[in-house]
C-alpha positions as CSV (number, residue, x, y, z in Angstrom):
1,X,0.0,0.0,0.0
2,X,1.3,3.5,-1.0
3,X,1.5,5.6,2.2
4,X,-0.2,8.8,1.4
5,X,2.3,11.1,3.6
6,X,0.9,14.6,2.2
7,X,-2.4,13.8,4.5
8,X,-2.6,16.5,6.8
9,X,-6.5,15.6,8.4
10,X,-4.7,12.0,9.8
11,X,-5.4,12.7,13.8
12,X,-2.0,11.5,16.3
13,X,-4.2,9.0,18.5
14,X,-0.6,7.4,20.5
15,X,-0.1,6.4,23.9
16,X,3.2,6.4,24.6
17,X,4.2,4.7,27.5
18,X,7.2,6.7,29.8
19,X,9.2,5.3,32.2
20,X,7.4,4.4,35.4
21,X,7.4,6.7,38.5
22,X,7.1,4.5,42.1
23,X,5.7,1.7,40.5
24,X,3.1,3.4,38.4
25,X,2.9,2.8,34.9
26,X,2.6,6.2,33.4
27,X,1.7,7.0,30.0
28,X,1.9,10.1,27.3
29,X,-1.5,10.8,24.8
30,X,-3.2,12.9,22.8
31,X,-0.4,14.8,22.3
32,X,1.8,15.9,19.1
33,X,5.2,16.1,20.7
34,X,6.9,15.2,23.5
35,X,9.7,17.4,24.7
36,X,12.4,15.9,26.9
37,X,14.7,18.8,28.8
38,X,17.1,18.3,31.1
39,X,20.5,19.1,32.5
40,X,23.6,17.2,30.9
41,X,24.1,13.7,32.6
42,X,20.3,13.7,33.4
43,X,19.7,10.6,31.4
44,X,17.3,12.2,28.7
45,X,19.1,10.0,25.9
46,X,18.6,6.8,27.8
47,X,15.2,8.1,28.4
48,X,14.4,7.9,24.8
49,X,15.9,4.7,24.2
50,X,14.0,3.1,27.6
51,X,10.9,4.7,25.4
52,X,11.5,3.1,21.9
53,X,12.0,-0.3,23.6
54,X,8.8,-0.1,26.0
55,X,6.9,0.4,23.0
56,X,6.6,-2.3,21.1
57,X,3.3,-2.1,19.3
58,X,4.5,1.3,17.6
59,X,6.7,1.9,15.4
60,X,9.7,4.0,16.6
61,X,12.0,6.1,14.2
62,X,15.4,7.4,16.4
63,X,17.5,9.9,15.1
64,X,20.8,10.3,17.2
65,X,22.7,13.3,18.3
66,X,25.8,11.6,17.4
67,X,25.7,10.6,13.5
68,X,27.6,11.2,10.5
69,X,26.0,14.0,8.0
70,X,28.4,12.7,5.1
71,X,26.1,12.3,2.2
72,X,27.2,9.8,-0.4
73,X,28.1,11.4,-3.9
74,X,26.2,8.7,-6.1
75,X,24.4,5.7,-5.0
76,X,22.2,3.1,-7.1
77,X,18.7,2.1,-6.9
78,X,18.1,-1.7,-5.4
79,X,14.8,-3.2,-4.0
80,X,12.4,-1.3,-2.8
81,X,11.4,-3.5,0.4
82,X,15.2,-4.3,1.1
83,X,16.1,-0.3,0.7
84,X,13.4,0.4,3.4
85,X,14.1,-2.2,5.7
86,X,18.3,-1.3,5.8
87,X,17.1,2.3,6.0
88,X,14.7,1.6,9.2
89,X,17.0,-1.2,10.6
90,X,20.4,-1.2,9.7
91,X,19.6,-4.5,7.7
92,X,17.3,-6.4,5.9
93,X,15.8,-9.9,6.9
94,X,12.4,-11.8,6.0
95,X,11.8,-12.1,10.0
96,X,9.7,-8.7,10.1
97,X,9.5,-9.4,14.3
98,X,13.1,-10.2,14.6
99,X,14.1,-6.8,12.6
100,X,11.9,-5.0,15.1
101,X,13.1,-6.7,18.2
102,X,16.7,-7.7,17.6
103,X,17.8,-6.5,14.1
104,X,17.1,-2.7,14.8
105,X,19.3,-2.9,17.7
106,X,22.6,-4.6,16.5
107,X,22.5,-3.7,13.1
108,X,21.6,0.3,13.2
109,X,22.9,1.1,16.8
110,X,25.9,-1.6,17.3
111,X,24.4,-2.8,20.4
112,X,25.1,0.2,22.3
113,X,22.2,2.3,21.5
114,X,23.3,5.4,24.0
115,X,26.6,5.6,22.1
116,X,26.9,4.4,18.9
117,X,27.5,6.8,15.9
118,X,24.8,6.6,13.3
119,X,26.0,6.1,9.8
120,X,22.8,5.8,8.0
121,X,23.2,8.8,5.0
122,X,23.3,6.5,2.5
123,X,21.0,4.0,3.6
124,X,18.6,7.0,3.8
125,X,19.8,8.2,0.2
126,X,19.7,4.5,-1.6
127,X,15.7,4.2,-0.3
128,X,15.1,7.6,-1.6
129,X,16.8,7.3,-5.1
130,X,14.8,3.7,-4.6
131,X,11.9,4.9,-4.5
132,X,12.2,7.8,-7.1
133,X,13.4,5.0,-9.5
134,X,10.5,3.1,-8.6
135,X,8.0,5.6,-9.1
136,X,9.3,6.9,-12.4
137,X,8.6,3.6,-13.9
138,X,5.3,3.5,-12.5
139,X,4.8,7.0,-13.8
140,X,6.2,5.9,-17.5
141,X,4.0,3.1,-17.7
142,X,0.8,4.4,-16.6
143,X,1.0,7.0,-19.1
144,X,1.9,4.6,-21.5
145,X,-1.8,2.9,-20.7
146,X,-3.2,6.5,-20.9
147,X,-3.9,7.4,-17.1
148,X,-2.7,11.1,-17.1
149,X,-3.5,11.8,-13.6
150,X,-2.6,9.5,-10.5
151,X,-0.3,10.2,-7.0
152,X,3.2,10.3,-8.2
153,X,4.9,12.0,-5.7
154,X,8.0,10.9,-4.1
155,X,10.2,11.5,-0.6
156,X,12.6,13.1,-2.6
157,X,10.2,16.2,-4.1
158,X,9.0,16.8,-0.9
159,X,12.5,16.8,0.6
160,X,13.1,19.7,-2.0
161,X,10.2,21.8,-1.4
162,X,10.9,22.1,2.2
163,X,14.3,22.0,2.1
164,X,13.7,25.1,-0.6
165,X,11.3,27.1,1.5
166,X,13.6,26.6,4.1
167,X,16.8,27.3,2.6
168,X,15.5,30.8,0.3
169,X,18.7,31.1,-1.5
170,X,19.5,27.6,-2.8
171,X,17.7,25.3,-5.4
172,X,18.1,21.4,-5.3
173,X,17.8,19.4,-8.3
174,X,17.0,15.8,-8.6
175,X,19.6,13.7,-11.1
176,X,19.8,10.3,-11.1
177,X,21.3,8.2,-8.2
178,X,22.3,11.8,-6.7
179,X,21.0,15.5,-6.0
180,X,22.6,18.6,-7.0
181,X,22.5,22.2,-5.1
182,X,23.1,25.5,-6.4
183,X,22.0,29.1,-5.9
184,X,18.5,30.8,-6.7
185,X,19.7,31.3,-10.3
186,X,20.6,28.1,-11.1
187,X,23.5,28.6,-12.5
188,X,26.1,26.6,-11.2
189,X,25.1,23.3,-9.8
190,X,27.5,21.1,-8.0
191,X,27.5,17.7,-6.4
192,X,24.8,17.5,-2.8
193,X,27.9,16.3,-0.9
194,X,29.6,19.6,-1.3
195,X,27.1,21.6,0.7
196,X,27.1,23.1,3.9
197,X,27.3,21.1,7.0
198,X,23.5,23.0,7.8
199,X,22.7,22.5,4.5
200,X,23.2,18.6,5.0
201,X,21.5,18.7,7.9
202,X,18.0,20.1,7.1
203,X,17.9,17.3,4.2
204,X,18.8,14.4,6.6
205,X,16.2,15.9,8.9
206,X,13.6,15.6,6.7
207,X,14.6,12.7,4.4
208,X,14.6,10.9,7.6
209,X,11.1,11.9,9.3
210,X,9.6,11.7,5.6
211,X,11.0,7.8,5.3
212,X,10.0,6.7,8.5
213,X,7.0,4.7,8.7
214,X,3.3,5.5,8.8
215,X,2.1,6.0,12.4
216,X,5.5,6.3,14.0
217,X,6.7,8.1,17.2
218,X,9.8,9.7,15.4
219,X,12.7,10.6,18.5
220,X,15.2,13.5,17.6
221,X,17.7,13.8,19.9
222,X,19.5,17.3,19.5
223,X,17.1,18.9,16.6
224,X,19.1,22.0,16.7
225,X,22.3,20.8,15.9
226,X,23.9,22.3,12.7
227,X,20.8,24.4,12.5
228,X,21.2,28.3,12.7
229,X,18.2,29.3,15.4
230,X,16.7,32.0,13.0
231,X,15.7,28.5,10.8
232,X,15.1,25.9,13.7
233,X,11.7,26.6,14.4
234,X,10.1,27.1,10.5
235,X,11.6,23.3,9.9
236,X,10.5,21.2,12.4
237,X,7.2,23.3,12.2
238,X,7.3,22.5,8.6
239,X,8.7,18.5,8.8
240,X,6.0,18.4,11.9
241,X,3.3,19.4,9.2
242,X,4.6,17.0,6.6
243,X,3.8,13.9,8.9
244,X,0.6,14.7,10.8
245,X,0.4,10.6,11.3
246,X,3.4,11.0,13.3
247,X,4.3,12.0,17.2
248,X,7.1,13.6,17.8
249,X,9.5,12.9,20.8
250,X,12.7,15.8,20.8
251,X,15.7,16.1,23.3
252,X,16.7,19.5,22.9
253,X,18.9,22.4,24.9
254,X,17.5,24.8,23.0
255,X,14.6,26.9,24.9
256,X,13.4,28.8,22.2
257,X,12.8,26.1,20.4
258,X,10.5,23.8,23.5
259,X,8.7,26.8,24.2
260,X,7.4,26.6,21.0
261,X,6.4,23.5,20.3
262,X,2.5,23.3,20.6
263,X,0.3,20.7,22.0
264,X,3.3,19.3,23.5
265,X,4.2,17.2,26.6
266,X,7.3,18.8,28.5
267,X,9.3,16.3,30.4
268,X,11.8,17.3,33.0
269,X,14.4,14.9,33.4
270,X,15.9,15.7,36.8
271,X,18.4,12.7,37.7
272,X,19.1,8.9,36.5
273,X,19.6,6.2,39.1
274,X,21.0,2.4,37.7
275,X,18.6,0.4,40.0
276,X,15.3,3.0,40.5
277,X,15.6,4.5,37.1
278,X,14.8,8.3,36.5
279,X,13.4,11.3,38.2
280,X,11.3,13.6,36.1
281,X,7.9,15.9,36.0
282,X,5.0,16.3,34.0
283,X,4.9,19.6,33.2
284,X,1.7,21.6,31.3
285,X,2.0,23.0,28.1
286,X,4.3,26.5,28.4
287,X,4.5,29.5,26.9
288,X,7.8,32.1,26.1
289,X,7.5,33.5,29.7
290,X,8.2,29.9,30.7
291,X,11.9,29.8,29.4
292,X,13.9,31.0,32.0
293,X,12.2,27.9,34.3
294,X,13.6,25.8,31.2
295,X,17.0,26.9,31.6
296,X,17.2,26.7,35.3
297,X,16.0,22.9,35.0
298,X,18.8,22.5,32.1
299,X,21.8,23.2,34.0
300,X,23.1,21.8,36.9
301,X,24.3,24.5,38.1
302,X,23.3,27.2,40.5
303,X,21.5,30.3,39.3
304,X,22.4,33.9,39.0
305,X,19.8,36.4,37.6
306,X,21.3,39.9,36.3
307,X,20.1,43.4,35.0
308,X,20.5,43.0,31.3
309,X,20.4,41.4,27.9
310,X,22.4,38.0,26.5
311,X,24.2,40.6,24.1
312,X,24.8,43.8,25.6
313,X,25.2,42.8,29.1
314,X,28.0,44.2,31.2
315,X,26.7,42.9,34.0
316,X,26.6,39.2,32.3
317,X,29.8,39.6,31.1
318,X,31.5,40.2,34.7
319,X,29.3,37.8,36.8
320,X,29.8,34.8,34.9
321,X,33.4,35.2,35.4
322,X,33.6,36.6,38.5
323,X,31.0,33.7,40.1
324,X,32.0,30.4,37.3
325,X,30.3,28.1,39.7
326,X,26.9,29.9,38.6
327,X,24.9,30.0,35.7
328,X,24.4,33.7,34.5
329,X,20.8,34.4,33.1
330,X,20.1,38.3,32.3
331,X,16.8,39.8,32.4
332,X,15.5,42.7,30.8
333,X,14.9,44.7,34.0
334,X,15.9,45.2,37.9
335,X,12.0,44.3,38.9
336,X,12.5,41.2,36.8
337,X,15.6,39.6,38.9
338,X,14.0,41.0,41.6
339,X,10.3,39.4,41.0
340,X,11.3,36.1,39.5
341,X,14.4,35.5,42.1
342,X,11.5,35.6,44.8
343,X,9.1,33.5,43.0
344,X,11.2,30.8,41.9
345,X,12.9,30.1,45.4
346,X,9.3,30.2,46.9
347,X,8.6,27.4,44.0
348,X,8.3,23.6,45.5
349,X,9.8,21.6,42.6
350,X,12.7,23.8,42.0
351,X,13.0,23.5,45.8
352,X,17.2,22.1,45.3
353,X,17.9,24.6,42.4
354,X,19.4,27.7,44.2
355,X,18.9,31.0,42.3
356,X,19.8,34.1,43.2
357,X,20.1,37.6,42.4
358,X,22.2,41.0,41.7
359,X,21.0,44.4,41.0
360,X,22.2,47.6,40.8
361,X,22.0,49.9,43.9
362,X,20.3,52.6,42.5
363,X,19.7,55.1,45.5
364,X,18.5,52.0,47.8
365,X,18.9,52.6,51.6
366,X,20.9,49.9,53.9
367,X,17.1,48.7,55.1
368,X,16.0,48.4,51.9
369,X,19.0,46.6,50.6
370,X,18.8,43.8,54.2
371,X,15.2,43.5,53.2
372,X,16.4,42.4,49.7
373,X,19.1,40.2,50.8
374,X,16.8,37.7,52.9
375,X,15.3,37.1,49.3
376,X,18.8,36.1,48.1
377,X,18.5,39.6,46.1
378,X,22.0,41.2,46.7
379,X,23.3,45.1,46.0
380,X,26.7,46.2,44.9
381,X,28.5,48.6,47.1
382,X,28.7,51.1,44.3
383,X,25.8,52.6,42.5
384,X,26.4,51.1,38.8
385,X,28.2,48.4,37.4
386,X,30.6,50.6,35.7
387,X,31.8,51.8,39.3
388,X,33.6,48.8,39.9
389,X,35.9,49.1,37.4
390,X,37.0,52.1,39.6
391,X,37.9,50.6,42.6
392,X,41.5,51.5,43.7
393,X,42.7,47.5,43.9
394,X,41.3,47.1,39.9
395,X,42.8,50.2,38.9
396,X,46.2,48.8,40.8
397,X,46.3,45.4,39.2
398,X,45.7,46.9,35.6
399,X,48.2,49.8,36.0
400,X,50.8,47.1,37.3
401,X,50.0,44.2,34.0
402,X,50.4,47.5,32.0
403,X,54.5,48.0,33.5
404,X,53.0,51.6,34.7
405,X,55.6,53.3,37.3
406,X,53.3,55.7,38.4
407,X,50.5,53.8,40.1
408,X,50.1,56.0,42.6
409,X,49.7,59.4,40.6
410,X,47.0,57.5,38.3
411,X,44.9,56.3,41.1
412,X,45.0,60.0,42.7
413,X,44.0,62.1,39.4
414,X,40.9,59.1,39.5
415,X,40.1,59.8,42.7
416,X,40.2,63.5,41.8
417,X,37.9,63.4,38.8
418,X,35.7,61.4,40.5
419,X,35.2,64.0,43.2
420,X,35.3,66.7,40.7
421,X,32.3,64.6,38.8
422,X,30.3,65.1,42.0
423,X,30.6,68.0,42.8
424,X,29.3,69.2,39.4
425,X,26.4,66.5,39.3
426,X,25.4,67.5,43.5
427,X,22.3,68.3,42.6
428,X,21.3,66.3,40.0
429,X,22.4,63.3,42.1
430,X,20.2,64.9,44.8
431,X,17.4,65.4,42.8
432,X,17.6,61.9,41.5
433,X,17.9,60.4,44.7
434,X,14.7,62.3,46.5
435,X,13.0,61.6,43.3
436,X,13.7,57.3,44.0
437,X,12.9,57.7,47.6
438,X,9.7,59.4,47.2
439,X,8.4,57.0,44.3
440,X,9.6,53.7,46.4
441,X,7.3,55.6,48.9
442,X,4.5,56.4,47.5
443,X,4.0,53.2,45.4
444,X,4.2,51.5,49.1
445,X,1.7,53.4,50.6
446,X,-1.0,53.0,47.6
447,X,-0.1,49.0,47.7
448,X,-0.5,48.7,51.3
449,X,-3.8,46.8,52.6
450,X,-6.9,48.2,53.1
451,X,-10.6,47.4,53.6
452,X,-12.5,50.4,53.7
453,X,-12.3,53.9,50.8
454,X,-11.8,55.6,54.5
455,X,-8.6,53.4,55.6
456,X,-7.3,54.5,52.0
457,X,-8.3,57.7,52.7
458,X,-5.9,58.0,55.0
459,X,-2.8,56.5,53.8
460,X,-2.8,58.9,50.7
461,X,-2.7,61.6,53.1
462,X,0.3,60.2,54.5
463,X,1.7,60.8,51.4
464,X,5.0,63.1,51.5
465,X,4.5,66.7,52.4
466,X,6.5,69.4,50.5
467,X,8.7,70.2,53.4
468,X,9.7,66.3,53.7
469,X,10.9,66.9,50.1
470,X,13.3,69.8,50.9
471,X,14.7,67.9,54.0
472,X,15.0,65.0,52.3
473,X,17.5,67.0,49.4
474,X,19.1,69.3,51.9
475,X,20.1,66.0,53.5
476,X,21.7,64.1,50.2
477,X,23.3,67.4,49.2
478,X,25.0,67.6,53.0
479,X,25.9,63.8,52.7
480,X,27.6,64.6,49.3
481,X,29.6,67.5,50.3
482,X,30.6,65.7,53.1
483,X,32.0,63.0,50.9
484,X,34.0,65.5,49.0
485,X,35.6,66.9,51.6
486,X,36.4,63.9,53.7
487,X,37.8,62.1,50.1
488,X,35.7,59.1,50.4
489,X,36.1,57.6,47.5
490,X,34.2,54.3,47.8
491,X,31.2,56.7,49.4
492,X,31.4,58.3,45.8
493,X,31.5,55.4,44.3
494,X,28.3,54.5,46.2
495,X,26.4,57.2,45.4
496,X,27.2,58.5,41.8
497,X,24.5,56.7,39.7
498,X,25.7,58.1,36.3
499,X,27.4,56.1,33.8
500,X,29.7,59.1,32.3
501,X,31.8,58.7,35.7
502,X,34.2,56.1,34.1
503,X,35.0,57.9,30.6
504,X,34.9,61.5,32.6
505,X,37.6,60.0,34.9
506,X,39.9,59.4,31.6
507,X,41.2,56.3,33.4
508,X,41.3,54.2,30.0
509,X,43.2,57.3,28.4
510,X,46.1,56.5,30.8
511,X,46.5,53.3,29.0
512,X,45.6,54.6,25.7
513,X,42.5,52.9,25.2
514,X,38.6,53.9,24.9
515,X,36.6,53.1,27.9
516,X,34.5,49.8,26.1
517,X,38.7,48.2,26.0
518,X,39.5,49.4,29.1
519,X,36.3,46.9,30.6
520,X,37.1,44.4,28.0
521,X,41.0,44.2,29.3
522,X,39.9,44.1,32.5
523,X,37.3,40.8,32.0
524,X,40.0,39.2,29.7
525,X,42.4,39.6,33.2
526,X,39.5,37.5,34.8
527,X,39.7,34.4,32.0
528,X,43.4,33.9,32.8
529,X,42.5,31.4,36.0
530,X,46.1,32.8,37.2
531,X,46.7,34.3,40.6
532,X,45.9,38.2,39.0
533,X,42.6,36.6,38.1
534,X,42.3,34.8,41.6
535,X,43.0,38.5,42.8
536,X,40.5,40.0,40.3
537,X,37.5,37.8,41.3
538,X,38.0,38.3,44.9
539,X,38.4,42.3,45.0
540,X,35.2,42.0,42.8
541,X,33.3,39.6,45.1
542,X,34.3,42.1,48.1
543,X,32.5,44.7,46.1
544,X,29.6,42.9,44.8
545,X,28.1,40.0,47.1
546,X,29.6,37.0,48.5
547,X,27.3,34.8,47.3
């Protein structure tokens, strides 16, 4: 029977059964995909395999993470039947049972299914040139009997449409016993083996979810590998589409990519034991707000939250050296670390993750920042990241790997500057700090609990009188002036919340670089894992939190 594989209306009716949980036989339906997530050495891969043989009545199509993505310049047509079975089992054998059971296992996997490299390209490209062969005969003599319209579509044009919608600039041509790629124009085609290692990819990807049998559960361990992220999603959305018979099972790192996956079961692979086997939740269908709960579960290790994005994070950047033995995650905003740091260690199942976080000071008093702390929310000792590039002990180890003689001198005209900067900014700093204060105050107030219009009544009254306001300033401009006239310089460095302190300093320009290299040399000092690095971290960690 010719599988009709273009049917999008075929409903996914599986039930796939997972590994048990304290004796309970659990099970996985109704669902289109199954997304196993994890940290490495969680057992996900031997998860998958414990799956494909626990199922026996289904049929089960594995793609490995490790495999070979060399595809074969020529190969020849053979018999169709034989072609599918090496393809689907490694070998070929009229004992259909035995090639399910046994053959599968030794022939495609080596007998070490966790481990063993797949080598099936050609396999995969000998069915399809097989069945392209097959079906051009069929298509010659049908016309030669006068039938003019009939299903003649092969594996191999639909691996080229989606491979072409996925790939905008390339065109693949079909020749016989091998394809040929070349670019929108067609003008210079050359041999399929000569592409891209992506480019190889998306074609195995497809070729070997469109070959795989009718009905199957098709695993993918690692669907993003090769794959550029801006790419990931449109294929698997578009091979998912292609085989609406199919449920698919994915092990993936990629959190993007399981967030988006709809009507999908997410499994959280916690831990791996030899004799009680695996510990894992169920989780509910999740949405992009759910990622950062993804990529605490996949990594092992403990969890720092930051101000900031992935790419233009400072505050990344440091941390993840300065504190290696966490896992840095920036967020877009100090009321995000501070909101999801409290919610997730207030969370039961992500009760032996520990996840912490920084923010910057910004004009927060020594209650406020205690309060903060018993959330595991900690506070620099200056007022912005950039500060701490400032401190006398940095500035000392960079002026010494730079062979400068006159240490001292530098540090003082820093100092200077930086007192200078103050004074100029008193006011503005003043401003800016009544202006925090009174907000953090107000907000407070209207929050606070009330059950009568009366009760609320009266705590908007309590709201900050004009003459509160002036103390308030007269206050932070005193405390200022007293700063600069003591020379306190880590007081300054406390209280100047203005990120033109570093370049107004001209502390790079005594090395004769821009203020971006001057940060950059400083973080590359870090990476050595030398005792000047040793130094670094712990000056930093003095500064920061010890965490």
């Amino acid at each position: 029977m010719v599988i009709d594989l273009w049917d999008r209306e075929r409903r996914i009716d599986m039930k796939i059964r997972i590994p048990d949980i304290e004796g309970n036989i659990n099970y996985i339906e109704n669902k289109k995909s199954i997304v196993l997530i994890g940290a490495n050495g969680a057992g996900k891969t031997r998860m998958s395999i414990w799956i494909d043989e626990n199922n026996p009545d289904i049929n089960i199509h594995r793609i490995s993470a490790q495999k070979s993505l060399n595809l074969p310049q020529m190969v020849s047509p053979t018999e169709i039947q034989m072609a599918e079975e090496e393809f689907l089992y490694g070998t070929s054998n009229d004992n259909k049972e035995w090639l399910k059971q046994y053959g599968k296992k030794s022939s495609r996997w080596g007998n070490s299914p966790e481990t063993y490299l797949l080598n099936d390209y050609e396999k995969l490209m000998q069915f399809l040139m097989t069945e392209n062969y097959e079906k051009s005969i069929e298509y010659r003599e049908k016309h030669k009997n006068g039938h003019e319209e009939f299903d003649n579509d092969t594996r191999l044009e639909k691996i080229k449409e989606i491979w072409e919608d996925v790939i905008l600039h390339r065109k693949i041509k079909i020749c016989a016993g091998k394809i040929e790629t070349s670019n929108r124009n067609e003008d210079d085609y050359y041999n399929g083996c000569e592409m891209s290692d992506g480019e190889r990819a998306i074609f195995y990807f497809i070729g070997e979810v469109l070959c795989a049998k009718e009905n199957s559960l098709i695993i993918i361990d690692e669907p993003e590998n090769h794959l550029h992220k801006s790419i990931l999603v449109r294929l698997w959305n578009a091979i998912e589409c292609s085989r609406p018979d199919c449920m698919f099972l994915y092990i993936t790192h990629n959190l993007d990519f399981a967030s988006s996956r709809i009507n999908s079961q997410i499994v959280w692979v916690k831990e791996f034991f030899v004799e009680d086997g695996w510990k894992y939740d169920l989780l509910d269908d999740i949405n992009s707000s759910d990622s950062l709960k993804l990529e605490i579960m996949g990594n092992r290790q403990k969890v720092l939250l930051v101000e900031g994005t992935a790419s233009k994070s400072i505050d990344r950047k440091l941390y993840s050296k300065v504190y290696p033995e966490f896992n840095i995650i920036p967020m877009e905003s100090c009321n995000a670390v501070v909101q999801t740091t409290k919610a997730y260690n207030q969370t039961n199942n992500l009760h032996y993750e520990e996840v912490k976080g920084i923010i910057d000071r910004d004009r927060r008093d020594e209650e406020e920042i205690a309060k903060l702390k018993k959330n595991n929310i900690f506070v620099p000792k200056v007022a912005e990241i950039e500060n701490l590039f400032l401190i006398t002990d940095v500035i000392r180890i960079v002026a010494e790997k730079q062979d400068k003689s006159e240490i001292e001198q530098i540090i003082c005209e820093v100092q200077n500057k930086t007192f200078e900067f103050l004074n100029s900014k008193i006011e503005e700093q003043a401003l800016l700090f009544v202006k925090q204060k009174s907000q953090n105050y107000i907000v407070k107030k209207i929050n606070e609990q009330v059950s009568t219009i009366e009760e609320y009544k009266i705590k908007l009254s309590e709201l900050i009188s004009v003459g509160d306001l002036q103390s308030m300033y007269d206050q932070e401009i005193e405390k200022m002036n007293k700063i600069i006239e003591e020379r306190n310089y880590l007081a300054a460095l406390r209280v100047i919340n203005n990120k033109g302190l570093l370049p107004y300093t001209q502390l790079p320009n005594k090395f004769g670089w821009k203020k971006d290299y001057y940060i950059d040399y400083v973080l590359l000092l870090l990476e050595k894992k030398d005792t000047v690095s040793n130094e670094l971290k712990e000056i930093f960690r003095q500064y920061i939190a010890e965490l």
